[in-house]
C-alpha positions as CSV (number, residue, x, y, z in Angstrom):
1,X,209.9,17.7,218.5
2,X,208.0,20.7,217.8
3,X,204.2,20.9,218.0
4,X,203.7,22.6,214.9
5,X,205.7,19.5,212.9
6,X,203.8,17.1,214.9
7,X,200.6,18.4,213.6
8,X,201.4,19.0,210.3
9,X,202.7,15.6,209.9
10,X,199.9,13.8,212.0
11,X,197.3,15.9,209.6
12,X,199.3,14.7,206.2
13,X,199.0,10.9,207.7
14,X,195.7,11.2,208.7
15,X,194.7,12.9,205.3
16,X,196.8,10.0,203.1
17,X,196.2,6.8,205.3
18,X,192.3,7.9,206.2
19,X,191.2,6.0,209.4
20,X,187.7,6.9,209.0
21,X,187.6,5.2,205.5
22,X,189.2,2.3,206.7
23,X,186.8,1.6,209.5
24,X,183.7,0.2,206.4
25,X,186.8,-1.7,205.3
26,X,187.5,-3.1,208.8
27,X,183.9,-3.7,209.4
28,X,183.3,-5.7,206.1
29,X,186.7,-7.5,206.8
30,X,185.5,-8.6,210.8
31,X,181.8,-9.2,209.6
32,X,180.9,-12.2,212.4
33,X,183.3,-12.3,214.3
34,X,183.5,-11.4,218.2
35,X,184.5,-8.5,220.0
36,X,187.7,-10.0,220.7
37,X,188.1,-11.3,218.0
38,X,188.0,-8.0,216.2
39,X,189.7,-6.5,218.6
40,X,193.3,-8.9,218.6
41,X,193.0,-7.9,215.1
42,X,193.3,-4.6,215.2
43,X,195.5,-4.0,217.1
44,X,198.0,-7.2,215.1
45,X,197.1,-5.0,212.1
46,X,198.4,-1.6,214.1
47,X,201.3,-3.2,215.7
48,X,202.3,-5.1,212.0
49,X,202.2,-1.2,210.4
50,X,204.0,0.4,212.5
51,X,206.7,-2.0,212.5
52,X,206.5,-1.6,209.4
53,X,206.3,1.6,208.4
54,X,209.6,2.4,210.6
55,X,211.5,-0.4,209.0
56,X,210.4,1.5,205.8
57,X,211.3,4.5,206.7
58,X,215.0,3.1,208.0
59,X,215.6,0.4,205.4
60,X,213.3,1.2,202.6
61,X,214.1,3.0,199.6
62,X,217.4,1.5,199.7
63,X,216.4,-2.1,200.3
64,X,213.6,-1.9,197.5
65,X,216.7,-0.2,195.4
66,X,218.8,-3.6,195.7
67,X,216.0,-5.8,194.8
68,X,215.1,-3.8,192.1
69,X,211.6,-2.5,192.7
70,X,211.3,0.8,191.8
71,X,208.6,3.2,194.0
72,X,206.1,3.6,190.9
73,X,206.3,-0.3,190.8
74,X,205.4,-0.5,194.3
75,X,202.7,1.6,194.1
76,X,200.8,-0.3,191.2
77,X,201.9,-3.5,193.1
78,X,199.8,-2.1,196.2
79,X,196.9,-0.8,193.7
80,X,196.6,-4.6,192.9
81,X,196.1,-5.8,195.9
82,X,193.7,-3.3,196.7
83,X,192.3,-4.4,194.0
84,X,191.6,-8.2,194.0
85,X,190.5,-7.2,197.7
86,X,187.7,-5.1,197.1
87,X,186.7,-7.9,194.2
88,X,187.0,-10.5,197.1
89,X,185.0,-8.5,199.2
90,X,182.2,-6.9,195.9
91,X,181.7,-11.0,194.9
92,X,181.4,-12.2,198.9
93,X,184.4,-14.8,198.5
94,X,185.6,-14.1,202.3
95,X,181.6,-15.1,203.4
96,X,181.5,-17.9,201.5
97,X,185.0,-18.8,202.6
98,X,183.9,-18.7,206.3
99,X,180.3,-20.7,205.8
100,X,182.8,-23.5,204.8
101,X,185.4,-23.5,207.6
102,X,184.0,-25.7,211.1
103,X,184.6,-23.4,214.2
104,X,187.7,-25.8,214.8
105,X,189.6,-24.3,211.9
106,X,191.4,-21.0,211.9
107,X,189.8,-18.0,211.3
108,X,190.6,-16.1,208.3
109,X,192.5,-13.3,209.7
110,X,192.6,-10.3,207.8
111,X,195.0,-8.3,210.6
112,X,198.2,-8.2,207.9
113,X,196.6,-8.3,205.0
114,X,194.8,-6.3,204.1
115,X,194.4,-4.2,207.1
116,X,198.1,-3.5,208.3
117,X,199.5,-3.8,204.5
118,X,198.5,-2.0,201.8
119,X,195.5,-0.5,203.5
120,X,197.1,0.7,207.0
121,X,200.9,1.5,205.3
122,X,200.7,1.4,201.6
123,X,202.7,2.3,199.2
124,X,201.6,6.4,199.4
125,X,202.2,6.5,203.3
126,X,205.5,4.8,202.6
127,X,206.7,7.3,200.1
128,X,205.2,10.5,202.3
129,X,207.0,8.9,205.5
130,X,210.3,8.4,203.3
131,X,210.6,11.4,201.3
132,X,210.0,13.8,204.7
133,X,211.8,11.8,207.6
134,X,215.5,12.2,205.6
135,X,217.0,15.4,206.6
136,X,219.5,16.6,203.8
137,X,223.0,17.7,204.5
138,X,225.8,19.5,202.7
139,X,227.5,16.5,202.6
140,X,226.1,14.1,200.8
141,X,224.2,12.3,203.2
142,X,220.7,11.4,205.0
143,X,220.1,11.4,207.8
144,X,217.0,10.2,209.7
145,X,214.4,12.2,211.3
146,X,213.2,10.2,213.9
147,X,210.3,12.2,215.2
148,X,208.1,10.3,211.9
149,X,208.7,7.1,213.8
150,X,207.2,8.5,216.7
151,X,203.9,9.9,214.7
152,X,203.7,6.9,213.1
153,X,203.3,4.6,216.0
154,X,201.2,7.8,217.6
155,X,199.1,8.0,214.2
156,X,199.0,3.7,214.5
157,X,197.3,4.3,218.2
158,X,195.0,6.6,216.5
159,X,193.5,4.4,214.5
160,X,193.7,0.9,217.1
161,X,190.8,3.9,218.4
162,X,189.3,4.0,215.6
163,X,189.0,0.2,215.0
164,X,187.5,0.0,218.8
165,X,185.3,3.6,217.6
166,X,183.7,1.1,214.7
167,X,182.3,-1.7,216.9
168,X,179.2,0.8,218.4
169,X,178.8,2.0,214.9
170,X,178.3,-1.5,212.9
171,X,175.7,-2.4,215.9
């Protein structure tokens, strides 16, 4: 892999995805809870996206194709849940949520969603990882650039930092 694609594509990942701005997110999301708590959930939510995104960028255009979503649709489909996410967290629903739950009952764990899907891999990391891992040929087909797989998972890491970076900064 060369160092110049590396960065390029680490900086257009980092640009899209935004760790930084996902760290408020994380912080509302994790309000009360422990260190390890917090901490198993970041790094679910990290290990959950980039699973994900690599089976995306493998088996996704093709596999949303035969269901019959088209990419605009999942994009608006991810908008939503972004969506109806911040109005959970703008109203307080997820406090009140927890006031009612004893500490025997399961903690709501925000580690897939909303943190590892949409807000980790949405819908515009998907279509950046998909449209520029495919390598065109002559002959009519695609093939796969593997090196995104491998600054996904690196970029993933990056922000599992991140997520540990936030814990001295919502003291």
């Amino acid at each position: 892999m060369e160092f110049e694609f590396f960065i390029t594509s680490f900086v257009a990942l980092f640009i899209i995805i935004d760790p930084i701005g996902i760290t408020p997110v994380f912080i509302a999301l994790t309000q009360g809870m422990g260190r390890k708590v917090r901490r198993r959930i970041a790094l679910r939510s990290i290990v959950v996206s980039a699973f994900v995104i690599s089976l995306f960028i493998i088996f996704g255009e093709p596999v949303l194709g035969f269901i019959g979503i088209s990419m605009p649709a999942f994009r608006i489909a991810g908008g939503i849940l972004l969506f109806l996410t911040a109005l959970d967290m703008l109203f307080q629903r997820r406090s009140k949520r927890r006031e009612n739950q004893t500490e025997n009952e399961l903690i709501n764990d925000p580690s897939v969603f909303p943190l590892a899907i949409p807000l980790i891999t949405g819908p515009w990391g998907y279509r950046y990882c998909y449209s520029n891992c495919r390598i065109k040929t002559g002959f009519g087909r695609d093939y796969i650039n593997w090196d995104y797989i491998h600054i996904s998972v690196v970029y993933c890491f990056c922000i599992f930092l991140c997520s540990r970076w936030n814990r001295k900064t919502s003291r």
